[in-house]
C-alpha positions, 0 to 999 in steps of 0.5 A, a space after each residue: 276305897 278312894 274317896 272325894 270331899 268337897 266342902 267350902 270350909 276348910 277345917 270340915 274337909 281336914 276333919 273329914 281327911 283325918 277320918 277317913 285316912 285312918 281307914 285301913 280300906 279308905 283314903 281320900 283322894 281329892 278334895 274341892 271347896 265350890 261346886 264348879 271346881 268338883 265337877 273338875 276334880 271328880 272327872 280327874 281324880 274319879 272316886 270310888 264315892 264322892 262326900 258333897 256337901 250341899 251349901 256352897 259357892 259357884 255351885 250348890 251340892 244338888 246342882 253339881 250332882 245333876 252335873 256330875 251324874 250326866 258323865 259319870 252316872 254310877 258314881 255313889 254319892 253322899 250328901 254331909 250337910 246341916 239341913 235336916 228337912 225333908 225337903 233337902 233329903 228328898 230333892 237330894 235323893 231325887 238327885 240320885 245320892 245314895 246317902 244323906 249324913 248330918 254334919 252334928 253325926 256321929 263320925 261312925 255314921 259318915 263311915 258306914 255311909 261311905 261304905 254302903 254307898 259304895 255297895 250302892 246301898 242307900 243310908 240314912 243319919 240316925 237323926 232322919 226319919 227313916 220312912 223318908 227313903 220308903 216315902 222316895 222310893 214309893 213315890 218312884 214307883 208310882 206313876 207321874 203325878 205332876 207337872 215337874 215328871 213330864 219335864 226333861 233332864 235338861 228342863 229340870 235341871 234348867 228349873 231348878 237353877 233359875 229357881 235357885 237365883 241363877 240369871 240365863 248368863 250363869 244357867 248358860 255357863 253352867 251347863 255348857 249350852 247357849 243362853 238361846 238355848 236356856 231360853 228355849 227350855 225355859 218356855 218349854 218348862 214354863 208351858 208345861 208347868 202353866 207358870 207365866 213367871 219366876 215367881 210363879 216358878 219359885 212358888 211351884 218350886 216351894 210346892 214340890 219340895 224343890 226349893 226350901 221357903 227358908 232360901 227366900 226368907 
C-alpha cells in the first residue's frame, strides 16, 4: 500500500514514516508540509491512501481535499489530526474522507485507518463517538434541509474558503478561476443562502458546523 503524509511539522511526518515503513504491506511514498504543495505531490506520486492533516499553511486539510477529489475523486483519505469536535469530523467526512484519526491514538489506530480506508471502509479513533458516522450517513440519506445543499460543488467550496479568511485574490489562485469569477459565485451563494455579508456568512457557517467558533475567537 503506497501511502502520502502531509503534515507541517517535521517530527510528526518522520514519526509517521518510521510507522508506516515498518509495515511488510505499506510504504510511504511522499510527503508534504502545506496544503498547496499536497495538491502537487498527490497528482505526482499518486497514493494508494493520503494521510492529511487539517491545520496547516497555504492550504488547510479540508480544503485541499475538495481539491484534490475534483481530479482524483476515488482516492482514500485519512484525516491525523488534534481537533476532536464533532464539527471538524462531520465537515471532513462531508468532505468525503473515509477516516478520521487522533494525533493522541494509539499508532495501531493510524494503521487500521490506513488499511480500511484502502478497503474504502470508513474508521473512526476510539476516542470519537462512534454514532458520528451513523449521524453523517443519515443525514446523507435523507432529503436537503438547508440552504448550503442547494449550493454547487464550486459555490460550496467558494463558501468555505471565503468563510475561512481567505480574500477574492487568494480563493481565485486557488481554484484555478478568475477573481470574476469568485465574484460571480459569491453572489450566487449569497442569494441562495439570504446572507447579505461575510459576517452573516461567517455565522451561517458556525450554524452549520461549517466552521469551528474557536476559528474566530
Amino acid at each position: 500500500m503506497r501511502i502520502m503524509i502531509a503534515d507541517d511539522h517535521e517530527i510528526v511526518r518522520e514519526g509517521l514514516k518510521q510507522l508506516i515503513n515498518g509495515q511488510k504491506d505499506m510504504e510511504v511514498v511522499g510527503e508534504a508540509q502545506d496544503g498547496l504543495e499536497t495538491l502537487a505531490k498527490v497528482r505526482k506520486f499518486r497514493p494508494d491512501v493520503l494521510l492529511l492533516d487539517i491545520t496547516m499553511p497555504r492550504l488547510n486539510g479540508l480544503e485541499a481535499i475538495c481539491l484534490i477529489k475534483e481530479s482524483m475523486p476515488d482516492l482514500p483519505i485519512v484525516i491525523f489530526s488534534i481537533h476532536r469536535k464533532e464539527a471538524f469530523v462531520h465537515r471532513a467526512l462531508a468532505a468525503g474522507v473515509l477516516g478520521y484519526i487522533l494525533k493522541a491514538s494509539p499508532s495501531v489506530e493510524v494503521l487500521d485507518a490506513l488499511r480500511a480506508a484502502r478497503r474504502g471502509k470508513y474508521y473512526l479513533s476510539s476516542e470519537i463517538n462512534a454514532e458520528v458516522i451513523n449521524i453523517y450517513l443519515s443525514r446523507e440519506n435523507s432529503a436537503p434541509t438547508g440552504g448550503y445543499d442547494l449550493l454547487t460543488e464550486r459555490e460550496q467550496q467558494v463558501f468555505r474558503l471565503m468563510v475561512e479568511g481567505d480574500s477574492t485574490k487568494q480563493i481565485a489562485e486557488l481554484l484555478c478561476i478568475s477573481p470574476k469569477t469568485v465574484e460571480k459565485h459569491r453572489a450566487n451563494l449569497m442569494k441562495k443562502l439570504g446572507v447579505n455579508d461575510l459576517v452573516g456568512l461567517i455565522k451561517y457557517a458556525i450554524k452549520i458546523n461549517i466552521i469551528d467558533p474557536d476559528h474566530w475567537d
